[in-house]
N, C-alpha and C positions, 0 to 999 in steps of 0.2 A: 419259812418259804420266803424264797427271795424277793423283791421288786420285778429285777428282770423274770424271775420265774412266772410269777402272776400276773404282768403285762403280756407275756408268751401265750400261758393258757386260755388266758382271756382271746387272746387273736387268733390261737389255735380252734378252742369251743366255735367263738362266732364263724370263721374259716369253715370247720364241718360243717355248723349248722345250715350255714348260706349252700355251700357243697350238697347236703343231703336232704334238703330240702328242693332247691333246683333239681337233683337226681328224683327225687320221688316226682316231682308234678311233671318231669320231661317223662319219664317213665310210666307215671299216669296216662296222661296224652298220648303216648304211644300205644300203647293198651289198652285203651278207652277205643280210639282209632283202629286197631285192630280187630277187636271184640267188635264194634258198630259192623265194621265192614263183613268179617266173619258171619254174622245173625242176618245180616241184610242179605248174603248170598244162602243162607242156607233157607232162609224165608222163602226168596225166590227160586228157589229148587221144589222148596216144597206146596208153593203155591204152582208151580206150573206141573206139578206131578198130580196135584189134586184135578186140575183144571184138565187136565186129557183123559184119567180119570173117568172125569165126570161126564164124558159130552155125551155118552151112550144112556146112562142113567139118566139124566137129566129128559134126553129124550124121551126115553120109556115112563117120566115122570116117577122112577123109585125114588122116591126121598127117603124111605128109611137106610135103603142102603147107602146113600149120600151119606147119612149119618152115622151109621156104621164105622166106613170109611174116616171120614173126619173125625173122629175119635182116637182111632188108631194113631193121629198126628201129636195127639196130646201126651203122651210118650218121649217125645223129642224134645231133648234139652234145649229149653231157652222158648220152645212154643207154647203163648198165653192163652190163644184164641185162634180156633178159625170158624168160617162161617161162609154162604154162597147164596148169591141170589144169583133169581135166574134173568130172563131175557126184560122182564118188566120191570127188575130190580128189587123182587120181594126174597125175602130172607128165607129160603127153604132148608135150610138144615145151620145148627149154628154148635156151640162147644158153652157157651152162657151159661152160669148155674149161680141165681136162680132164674135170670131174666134176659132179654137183650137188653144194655145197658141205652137210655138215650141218643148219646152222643153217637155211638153207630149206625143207630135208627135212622139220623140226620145226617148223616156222611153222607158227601157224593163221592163216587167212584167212577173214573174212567175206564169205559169200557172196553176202548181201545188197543190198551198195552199196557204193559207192568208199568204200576208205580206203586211208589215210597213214599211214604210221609210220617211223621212222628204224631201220636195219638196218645192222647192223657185221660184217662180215665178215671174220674173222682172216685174215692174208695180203694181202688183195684189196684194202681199203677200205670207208668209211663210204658208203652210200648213204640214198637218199630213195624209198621202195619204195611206188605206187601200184598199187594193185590196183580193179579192174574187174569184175563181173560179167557172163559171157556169159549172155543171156534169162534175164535177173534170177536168174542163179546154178542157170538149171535145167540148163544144160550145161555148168557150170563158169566159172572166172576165168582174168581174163589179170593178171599181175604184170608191173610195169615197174622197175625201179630206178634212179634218175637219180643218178650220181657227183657225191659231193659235194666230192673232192679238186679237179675243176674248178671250182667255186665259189671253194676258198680259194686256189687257182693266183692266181683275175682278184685277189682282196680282196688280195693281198701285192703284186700291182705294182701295183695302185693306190695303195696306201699307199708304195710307196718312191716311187711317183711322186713324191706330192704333197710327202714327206720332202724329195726332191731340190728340191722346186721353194720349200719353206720356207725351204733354206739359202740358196738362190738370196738367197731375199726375205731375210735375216737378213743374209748378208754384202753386200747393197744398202743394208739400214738401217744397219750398222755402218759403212759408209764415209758413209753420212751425218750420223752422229752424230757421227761421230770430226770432220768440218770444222764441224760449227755449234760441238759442244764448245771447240773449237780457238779457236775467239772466244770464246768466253764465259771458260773457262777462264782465259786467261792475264790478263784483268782482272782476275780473280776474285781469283788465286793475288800481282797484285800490290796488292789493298785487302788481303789478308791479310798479307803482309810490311808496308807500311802502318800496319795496325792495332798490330803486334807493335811497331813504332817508338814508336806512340803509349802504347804501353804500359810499354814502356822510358823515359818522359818525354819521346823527343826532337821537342818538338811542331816544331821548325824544316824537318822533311822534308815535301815536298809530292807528290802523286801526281799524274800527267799522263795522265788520261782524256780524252778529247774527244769521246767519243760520246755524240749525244745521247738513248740510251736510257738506261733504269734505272739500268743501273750508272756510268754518266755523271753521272748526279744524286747517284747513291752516293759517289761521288768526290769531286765540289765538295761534298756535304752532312759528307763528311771531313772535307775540309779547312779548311771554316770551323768545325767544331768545334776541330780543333788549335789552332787559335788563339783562342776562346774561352778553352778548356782552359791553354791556357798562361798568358791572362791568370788563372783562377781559381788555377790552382798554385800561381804566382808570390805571388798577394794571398795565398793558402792559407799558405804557407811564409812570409811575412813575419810574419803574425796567429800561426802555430804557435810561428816563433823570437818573439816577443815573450811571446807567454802562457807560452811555455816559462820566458823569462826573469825573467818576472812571478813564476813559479809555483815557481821555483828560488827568488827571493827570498824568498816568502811563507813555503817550506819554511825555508830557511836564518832567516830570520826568528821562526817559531815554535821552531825545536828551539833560538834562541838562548833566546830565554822559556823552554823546557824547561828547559833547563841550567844557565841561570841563575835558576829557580824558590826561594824559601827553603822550600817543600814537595815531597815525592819525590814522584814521579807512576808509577802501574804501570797497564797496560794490560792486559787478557787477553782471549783470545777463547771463543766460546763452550765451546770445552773445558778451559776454565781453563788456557792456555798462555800466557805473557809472549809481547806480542807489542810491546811497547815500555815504557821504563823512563828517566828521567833519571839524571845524578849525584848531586842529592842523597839522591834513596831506597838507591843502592846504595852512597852514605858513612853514610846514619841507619843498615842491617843490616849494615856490615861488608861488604858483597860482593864488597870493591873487587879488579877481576881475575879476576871471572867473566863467562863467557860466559852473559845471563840470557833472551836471545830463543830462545821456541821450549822454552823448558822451561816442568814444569808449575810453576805457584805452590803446590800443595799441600805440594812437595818443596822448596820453598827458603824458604819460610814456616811457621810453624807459629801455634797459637794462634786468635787473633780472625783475623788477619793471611789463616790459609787461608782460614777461613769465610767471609771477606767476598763472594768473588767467586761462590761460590751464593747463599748469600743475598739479594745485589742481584737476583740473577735471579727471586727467588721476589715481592719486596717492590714488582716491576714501576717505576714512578714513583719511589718514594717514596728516599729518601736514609739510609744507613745509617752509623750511626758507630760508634767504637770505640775503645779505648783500647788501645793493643798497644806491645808491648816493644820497644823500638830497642837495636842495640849499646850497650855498652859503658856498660851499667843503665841509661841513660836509656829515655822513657815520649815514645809520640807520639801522637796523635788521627786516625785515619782516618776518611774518607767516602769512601764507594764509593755508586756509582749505575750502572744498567743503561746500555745503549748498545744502543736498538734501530733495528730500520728497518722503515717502516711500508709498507704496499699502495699506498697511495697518493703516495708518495714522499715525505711532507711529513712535519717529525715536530718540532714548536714546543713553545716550554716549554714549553702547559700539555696538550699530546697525552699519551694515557693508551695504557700499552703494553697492548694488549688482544690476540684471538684474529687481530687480523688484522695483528699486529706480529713482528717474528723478534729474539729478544734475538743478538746479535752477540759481546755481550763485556761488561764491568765495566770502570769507570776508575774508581782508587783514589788518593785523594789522602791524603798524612801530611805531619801535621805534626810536629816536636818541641815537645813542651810541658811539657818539665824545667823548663823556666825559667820558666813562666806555674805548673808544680805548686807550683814552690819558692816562687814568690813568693807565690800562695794559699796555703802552708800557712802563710809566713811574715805575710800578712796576718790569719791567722786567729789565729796566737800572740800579733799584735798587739791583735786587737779583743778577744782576753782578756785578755791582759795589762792593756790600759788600763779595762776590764770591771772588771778583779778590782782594781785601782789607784784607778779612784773608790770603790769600795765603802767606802775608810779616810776619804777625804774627806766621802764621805756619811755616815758615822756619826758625825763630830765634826759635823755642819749639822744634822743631822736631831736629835742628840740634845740639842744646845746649844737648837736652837729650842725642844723638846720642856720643855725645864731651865726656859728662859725662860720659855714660854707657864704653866709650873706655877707658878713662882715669884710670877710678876704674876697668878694668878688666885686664888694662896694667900696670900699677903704683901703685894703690892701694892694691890692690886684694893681689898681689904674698906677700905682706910687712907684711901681722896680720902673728899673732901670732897663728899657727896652733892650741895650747893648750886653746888658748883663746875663750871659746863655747858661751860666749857675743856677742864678736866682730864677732865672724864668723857668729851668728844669724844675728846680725845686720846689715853686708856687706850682708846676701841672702836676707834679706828684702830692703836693701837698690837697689839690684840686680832686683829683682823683681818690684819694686814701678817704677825703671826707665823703664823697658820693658812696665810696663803697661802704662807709661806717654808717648811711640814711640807708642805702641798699639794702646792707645786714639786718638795721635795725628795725627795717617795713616788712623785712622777710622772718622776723622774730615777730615781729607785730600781727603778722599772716598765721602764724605758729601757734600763737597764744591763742587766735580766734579760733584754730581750726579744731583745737584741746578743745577749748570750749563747747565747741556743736558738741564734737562726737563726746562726752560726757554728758549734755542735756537730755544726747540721743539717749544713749544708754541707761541714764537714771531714768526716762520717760519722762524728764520735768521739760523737753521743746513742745510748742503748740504748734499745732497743721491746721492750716487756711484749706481745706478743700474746699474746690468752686471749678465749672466747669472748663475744661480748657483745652487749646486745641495744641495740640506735639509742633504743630506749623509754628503756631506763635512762640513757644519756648525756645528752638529751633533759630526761630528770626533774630529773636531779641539778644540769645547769645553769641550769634556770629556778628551781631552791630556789638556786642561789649568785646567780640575779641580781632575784631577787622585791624587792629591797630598792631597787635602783635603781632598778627599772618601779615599784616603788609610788610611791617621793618623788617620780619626773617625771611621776607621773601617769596613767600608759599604760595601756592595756586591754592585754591579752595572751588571743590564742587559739592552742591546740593542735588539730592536724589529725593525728595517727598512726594511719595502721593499723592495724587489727586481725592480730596475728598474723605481726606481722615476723618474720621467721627472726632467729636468732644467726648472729655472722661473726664473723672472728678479725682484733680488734682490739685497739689501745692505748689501753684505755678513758679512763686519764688525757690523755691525748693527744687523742683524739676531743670529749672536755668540753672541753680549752684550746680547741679549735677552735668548738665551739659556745658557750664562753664570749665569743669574741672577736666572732663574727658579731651576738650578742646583744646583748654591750656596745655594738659599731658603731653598731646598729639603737635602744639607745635614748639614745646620743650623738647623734644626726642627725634625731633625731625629736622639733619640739617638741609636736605633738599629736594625738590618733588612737589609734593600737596596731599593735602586733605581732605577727604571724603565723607560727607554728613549722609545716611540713609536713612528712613522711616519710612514705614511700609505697614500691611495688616497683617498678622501671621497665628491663622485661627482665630481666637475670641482676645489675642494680645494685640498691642502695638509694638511694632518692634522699630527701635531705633539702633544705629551702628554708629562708632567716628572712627574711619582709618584713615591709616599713613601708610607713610613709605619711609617710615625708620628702620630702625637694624632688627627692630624685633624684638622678642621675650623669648628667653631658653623655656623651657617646660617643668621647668621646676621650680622657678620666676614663677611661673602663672599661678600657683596654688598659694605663692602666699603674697600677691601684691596687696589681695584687699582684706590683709591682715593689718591692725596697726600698726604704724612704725615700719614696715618691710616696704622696700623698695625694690626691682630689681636690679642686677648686678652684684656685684660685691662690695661691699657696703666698707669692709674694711680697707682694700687698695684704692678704691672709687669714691670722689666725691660727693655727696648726696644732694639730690637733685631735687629739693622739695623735704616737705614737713613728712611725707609717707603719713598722710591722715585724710590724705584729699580721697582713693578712693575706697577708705572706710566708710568715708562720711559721705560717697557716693551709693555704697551698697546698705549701707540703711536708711538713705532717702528711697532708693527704689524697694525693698523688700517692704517698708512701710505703706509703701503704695501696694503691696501685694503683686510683685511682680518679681523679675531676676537680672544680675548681671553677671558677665563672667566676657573675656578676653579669646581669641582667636588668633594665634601669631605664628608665625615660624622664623626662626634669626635669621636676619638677612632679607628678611621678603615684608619687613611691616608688621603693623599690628592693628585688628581692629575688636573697637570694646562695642560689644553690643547689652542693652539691655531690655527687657519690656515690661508693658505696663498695661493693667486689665482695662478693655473697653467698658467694662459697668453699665453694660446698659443703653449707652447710648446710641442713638440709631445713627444710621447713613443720611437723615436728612438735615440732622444736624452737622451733618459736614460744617467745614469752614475750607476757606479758600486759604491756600498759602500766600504768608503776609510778606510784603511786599521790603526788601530790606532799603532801609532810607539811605538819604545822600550821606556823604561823610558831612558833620557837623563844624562847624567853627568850634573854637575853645577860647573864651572870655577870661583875662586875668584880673584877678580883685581889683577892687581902687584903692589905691591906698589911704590909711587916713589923716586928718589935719593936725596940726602939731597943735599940744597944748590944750589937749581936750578934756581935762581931769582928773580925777583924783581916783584911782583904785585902789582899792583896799585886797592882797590877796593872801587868803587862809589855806593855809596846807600844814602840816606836822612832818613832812619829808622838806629836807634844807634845800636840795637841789633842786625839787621842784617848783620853792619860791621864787629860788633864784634865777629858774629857767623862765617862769611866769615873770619875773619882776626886770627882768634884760629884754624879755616881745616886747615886754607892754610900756617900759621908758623908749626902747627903738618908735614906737607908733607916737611918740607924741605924750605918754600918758605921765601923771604923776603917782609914784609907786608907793604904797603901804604893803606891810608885810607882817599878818599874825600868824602863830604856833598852833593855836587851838582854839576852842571856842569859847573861854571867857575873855581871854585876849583879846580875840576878835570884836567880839560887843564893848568892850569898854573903848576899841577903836574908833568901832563905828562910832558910836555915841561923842567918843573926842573930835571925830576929824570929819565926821559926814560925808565920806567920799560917794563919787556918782555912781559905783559898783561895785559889787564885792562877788570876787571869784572862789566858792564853797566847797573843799574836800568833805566826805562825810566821814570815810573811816579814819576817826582822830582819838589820841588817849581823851583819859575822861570825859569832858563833852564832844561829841558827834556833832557831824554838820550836821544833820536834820534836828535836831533838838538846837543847836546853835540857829538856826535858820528862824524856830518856833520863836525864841526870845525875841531875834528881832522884828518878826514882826509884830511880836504883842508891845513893844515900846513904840509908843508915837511918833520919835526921833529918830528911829531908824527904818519905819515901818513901811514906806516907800522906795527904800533904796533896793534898786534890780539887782539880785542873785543870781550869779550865773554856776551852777550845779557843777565840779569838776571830778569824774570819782572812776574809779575801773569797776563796781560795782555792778553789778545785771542792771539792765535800762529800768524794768519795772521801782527797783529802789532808790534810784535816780530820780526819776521823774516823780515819785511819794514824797519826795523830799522836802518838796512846797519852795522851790526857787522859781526863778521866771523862764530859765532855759537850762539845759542839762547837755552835755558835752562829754565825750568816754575817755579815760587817759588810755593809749596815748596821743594826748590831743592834738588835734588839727590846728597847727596856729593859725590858718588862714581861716578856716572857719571860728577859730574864736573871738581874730580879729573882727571877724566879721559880724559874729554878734553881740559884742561889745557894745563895736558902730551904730549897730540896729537899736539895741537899747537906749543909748545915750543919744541919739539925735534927733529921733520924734521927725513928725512931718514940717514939711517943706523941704528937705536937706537931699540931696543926690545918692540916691540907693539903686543898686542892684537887682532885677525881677526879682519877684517872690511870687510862690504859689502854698497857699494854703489849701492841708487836707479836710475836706469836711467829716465831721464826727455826725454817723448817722442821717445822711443826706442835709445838715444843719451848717452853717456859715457862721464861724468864730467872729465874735467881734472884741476881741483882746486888745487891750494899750497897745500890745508889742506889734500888733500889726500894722500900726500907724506910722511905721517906719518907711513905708515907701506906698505913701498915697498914691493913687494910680495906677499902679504898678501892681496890684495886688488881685492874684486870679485865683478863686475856690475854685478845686477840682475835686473830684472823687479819686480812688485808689488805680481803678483803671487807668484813667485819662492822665492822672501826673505818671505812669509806667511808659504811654505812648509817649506823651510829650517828654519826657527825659530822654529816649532813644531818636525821636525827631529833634534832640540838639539843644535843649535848654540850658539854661546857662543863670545861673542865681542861687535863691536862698529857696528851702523847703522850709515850711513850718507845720510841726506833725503835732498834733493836741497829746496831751500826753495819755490822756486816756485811752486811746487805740495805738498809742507807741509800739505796743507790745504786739502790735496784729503784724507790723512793719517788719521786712527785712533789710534792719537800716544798716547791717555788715554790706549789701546789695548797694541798699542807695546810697552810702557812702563813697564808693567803690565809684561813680561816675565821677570824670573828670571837670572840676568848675563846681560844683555843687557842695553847699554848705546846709548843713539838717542843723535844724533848729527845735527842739521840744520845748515846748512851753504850758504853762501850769493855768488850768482854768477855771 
């Protein structure tokens, strides 16, 4: 027997039974209802046939023929009971055998008119008790009672009737169900084995229907799917083994680039667990022989290295780097970026992982860059080294020219022959050639300095003075260093500041090189018109601008001015106009400050460079008022000094620069010693005891500072002042333990100058001086006894004001806070000779 067959029967069975049962109890009900109603009329038939009847009898008082009578009724099917009382309601004739039962005793009867009611009789049976009244109740009633057990006798075999005759019908339908199933079924049962084939792949089996109903068509519509299906499998499985093979190489092909990567690659997933890693990341940390899939990165990394893979998550897009520790003290450079996937499925460079994107994971890439640190640091020792290496060369050009240009403007010059229009050409071109050989040589000397910053910058070895300061005063102090250049080219100059800028914490000398440089730019590029200074508040920055009205930047100029070295223009048909370092060394003084710079121009319409710089904090009430720019200052020139003034002894290991030192210093009066190095030097001094000796430090075998050590541990030379001459960085200068320190390439007027200052002690006609205090503290040094009276401690602030209100003399900066000083700045004012000295 089939499934379908005994799911059928089963629905068929319940189906009659609900069917023939329903039919029996409507069936019942109907003929319960009919029977009731039937007895109920025939009751009252025969209770109103007794009741007329009786009304004679009753009168004459015959009760036995009353009984008589009533007996006769007991004959009629379906009647239990009758009985009649008369007008007083006593029982005179009744059908009871053996008694009259209580419960009729205790009926009340209306005498009125027919009525019905159902009456239960313990023992006896249920009946249907109509009652009659005799002459409308004046002689009494007749009661009938019709058995109701003959009612439910007929309603139970008509219901087994109809029972019997259901199963009849029910085991007729089932032997018919059972031969139509019996076809249908066993095609059924063989497209399902069929199906079960096709499902198992074996599309080669065919089913043999031949009937031409339904499931006939169900059969050939099989079977030409199998073969269909087979051909689509077949293509399916060829395309699957191809792309498989395709996708095995693409894999094997990538993890070879993995593996063979010169950067380590790390992979995590949203939980920060490695979820892939190459060999060279786990050769740069040593990991080599662990298991790194499936752990977290926080645990097997530390440093920048853990942060990275939140971070990426936080920074959405954007690319994070890092500089983090690899085995075995080497230094690597990571980028990590998010790995998201978007809603839309699509997620291209420039897609922005937003609210409707799921971050997945972090892929972290490292590099090693020991060898790119070592060779930057090593490039950076070079660009000083050769830095500090012209600096000897530049003070034998710079000063020879200087020698030159005095000689021929003092000796030569006054001697031609007025009438001679040769020689007089040839002395202004000879006049001119030298100006342009100190020109070149202060603009190579600009060059060397400018290497210099931006390598300190870069290696991180410059120090930042932040200290409160206001954009007004940078602003001020630069347009008074450069009022001299705008006036001789001509330029109009306006200022645009603010009212009421805040203070921020900056490196005030630092922030002027920066608006020095933008200024000079702007009146180098500009031959007419003027310049415009702006600063203003723009959100939580300060924003300054300086333009012009030059020809402009092309737009492809603009991207790489504040690279080093690039200028704009064309560099090969075009003269270069500057070191191209000024605004590198502009844009990492401001990025250090945490701020930006960048250019705005069109050719022909001007250029203006804006940059800003973070308020930090600072309120509005610390405003400062814009400073007020001073008068133009007078310019003081040296005095010269007295002939005959002593014996200098000077050490250098470069020839020309003795020779350049030992031609100043006989011009001034002096009498000239000349040593190589430093045991020559001492065995000099020691000979000839001169009033000064001027100190190279980087010399073959002994060095100045170790030269300098000897002498002063000998008695005899242990007083004699040292004046420091070296290209050296100021801190190794000033360690060197001489009495003042000087930068090649030197200042001859400032060295005359402190020569003078050494060798003449008080009483003697000097120059102002102001001395810086070290820690709010007043130096009381020899060397400041050079101009008694004359001698004004200031702090770092006040000698900054007083230089730009016009001063004019000698600085003397303790050497210990040398290094705080921007003495490339205060060098830079005109009239002014720095002095370091040793305490």
């Amino acid at each position: 027997m089939s499934k379908l067959f005994r799911k059928t029967l089963v629905a068929i069975v319940i189906l009659f039974g609900v069917v023939a049962n329903a039919s029996a109890l409507l069936s019942a009900f109907i003929l319960y209802t009919d029977l009731t109603d039937e007895y109920e009329t025939k009751g009252r038939a025969i209770a109103g046939s007794i009741a007329e009847a009786s009304v004679e009898i009753l009168q004459s008082r015959d009760a036995s023929t009353v009984q008589a009578m009533i007996d006769k009724f007991l004959d009629i099917e379906g009647v239990g009971y009758v009985y009649v009382l008369d007008n007083e309601a006593r029982i005179i004739s009744h059908t009871f055998v053996p008694g009259i039962p209580d419960e009729i005793q205790k009926a009340q009867i209306d005498p009125s008119g027919f009525t019905v009611k159902d009456v239960d009789l313990p023992g006896i049976g249920g009946f249907i008790q109509i009652s009659a009244p005799i002459l409308a109740g004046v002689a009494g009633t007749v009661s009938v009672g019709m058995a109701k057990n003959i009612i439910h006798a007929k309603i139970r075999a008509a219901v087994i009737q109809q029972e019997l005759l259901m199963l009849f019908m029910l085991a007729v339908a089932v032997v018919v169900f059972f031969m139509l199933i019996k076809g249908i079924s066993r095609p059924l049962m063989e497209l399902s084995e069929y199906a079960q084939k096709l499902r198992a792949h074996d599309f080669s089996a065919r089913i043999i229907i031949t009937s031409d109903d339904e499931v006939g068509l169900l059969a050939a519509t099989m079977n030409s799917m199998a073969d269909e299906l087979s051909d689509l499998v077949s293509g399916l499985e060829r395309a699957v083994a191809a792309s498989t093979r395709e996708l095995q190489g693409a894999l094997a092909h990538m993890r070879a680039i993995m593996d063979n990567m010169a950067d380590g690659l790390l992979v995590t997933d949203a939980h920060g667990r490695i979820t892939n890693v190459n060999p060279p990341l786990v050769h740069m940390f040593g990991l080599e022989g662990a298991d790194l899939t499936g752990k977290d990165a926080r645990q097997l990394f530390s440093g920048a290295m853990a942060e990275l893979p939140e971070a990426a998550r936080t920074a959405q897009t954007a690319i994070l780097t890092a500089e983090v520790r690899l085995g075995g003290g080497r230094v690597g450079k990571a980028a990590a970026s998010a790995i998201h996937s978007h809603a839309d499925g699509s997620a291209g460079p420039d897609a922005v992982a937003d609210d409707a994107a799921t971050w997945l994971g972090t892929v972290i890439l490292v590099r090693d860059i020991t060898s790119e640190k070592e060779v930057d640091r090593m490039k950076t020792e070079f660009i000083s080294t050769v830095s500090h290496e012209l600096r000897t060369p530049l003070t034998s050009v710079l000063g020879f020219a200087k020698i030159i240009r005095k000689k021929f403007v003092e000796d030569i010059l006054p001697r031609l022959d007025a009438s001679d229009n040769k020689s007089r050409r040839a002395a202004g071109q000879i006049g001119d050639n030298l100006g342009i050989i100190v020109s070149e040589g202060e603009r190579l000397t600009e060059l060397v300095n400018d290497v210099l910053d931006i390598a300190k910058m870069e290696s991180g070895k410059i120090e930042w003075d932040l200290q409160p300061v206001t954009i007004a005063e940078v602003i001020t102090r630069s347009v008074t260093a450069t009022s001299a250049l705008i006036e001789q080219k001509g330029l109009s100059l306006a200022q645009d500041v603010s009212f009421g800028l805040p203070q921020f914490l900056g490196d005030r000398d630092r922030l002027i090189q920066v608006m020095l440089n933008l200024i000079s730019n702007a009146v180098k590029f500009t031959a007419a018109g003027g310049i415009t200074i702006r600063a203003f508040i723009d959100g939580e920055m300060i924003r300054v601008g300086v333009s012009d009205t030059g020809p402009g930047i092309s737009e492809n100029d603009q991207q790489i001015i504040f690279e080093k070295f690039k200028q704009a223009g064309d560099t090969l048909t075009e003269k270069p106009k500057g070191t191209g370092l000024g605004l590198p060394i502009c844009r990492q003084i401001v990025d250090r400050h945490g701020g930006r710079i960048w250019v705005e121009s069109t050719p022909g319409a001007g250029s203006v460079f804006w940059f800003t710089l973070p308020i930090r904090g600072a309120s509005r009430q610390d405003a400062a008022h814009p400073v007020q720019q001073p008068a133009f200052r007078d310019r003081l020139l040296p005095l010269p000094a007295e002939k005959n003034q002593g014996t200098i002894l000077v050490v250098d290991d470069e020839p020309p620069v003795r020779l350049f030192l030992e031609q100043l210093l006989a011009d001034e009066g002096f009498r000239v010693l000349s040593a190589s190095d430093g045991p020559q030097a001492i065995e000099m001094a020691k000979a000839h005891a001169p009033d000064l000796i001027t100190m190279d430090l980087m010399m073959p075998g002994m060095d100045g500072t170790t030269t300098i050590r000897h002498l002063r541990a000998d008695p005899a030379t242990r007083d004699i002042p040292v004046v420091v001459i070296s290209a050296l960085p100021a801190r190794e200068r000033e360690q060197a333990g001489g009495d003042a320190c000087m930068v090649k390439p030197v200042d001859e007027s400032a060295l005359i100058e402190t020569i003078v200052s050494l060798l003449r002690g008080a009483g003697k006609d000097t120059r102002p001086c102001m001395v810086l205090k070290r820690n709010g503290a007043e130096s009381t040094n020899p060397l400041l006894m050079i101009c008694p009276g004359k001698v004004q401690h200031t702090t770092r602030e006040e000698l900054w004001k007083r230089l730009e209100e016009g001063f004019s003399g000698t600085v003397f900066i303790p050497g210990s806070i040398s290094h705080e000083m921007d003495l490339a700045r205060l060098s830079a004012h005109p009239n002014i000779h720095v002095v370091i000295f040793a305490e």
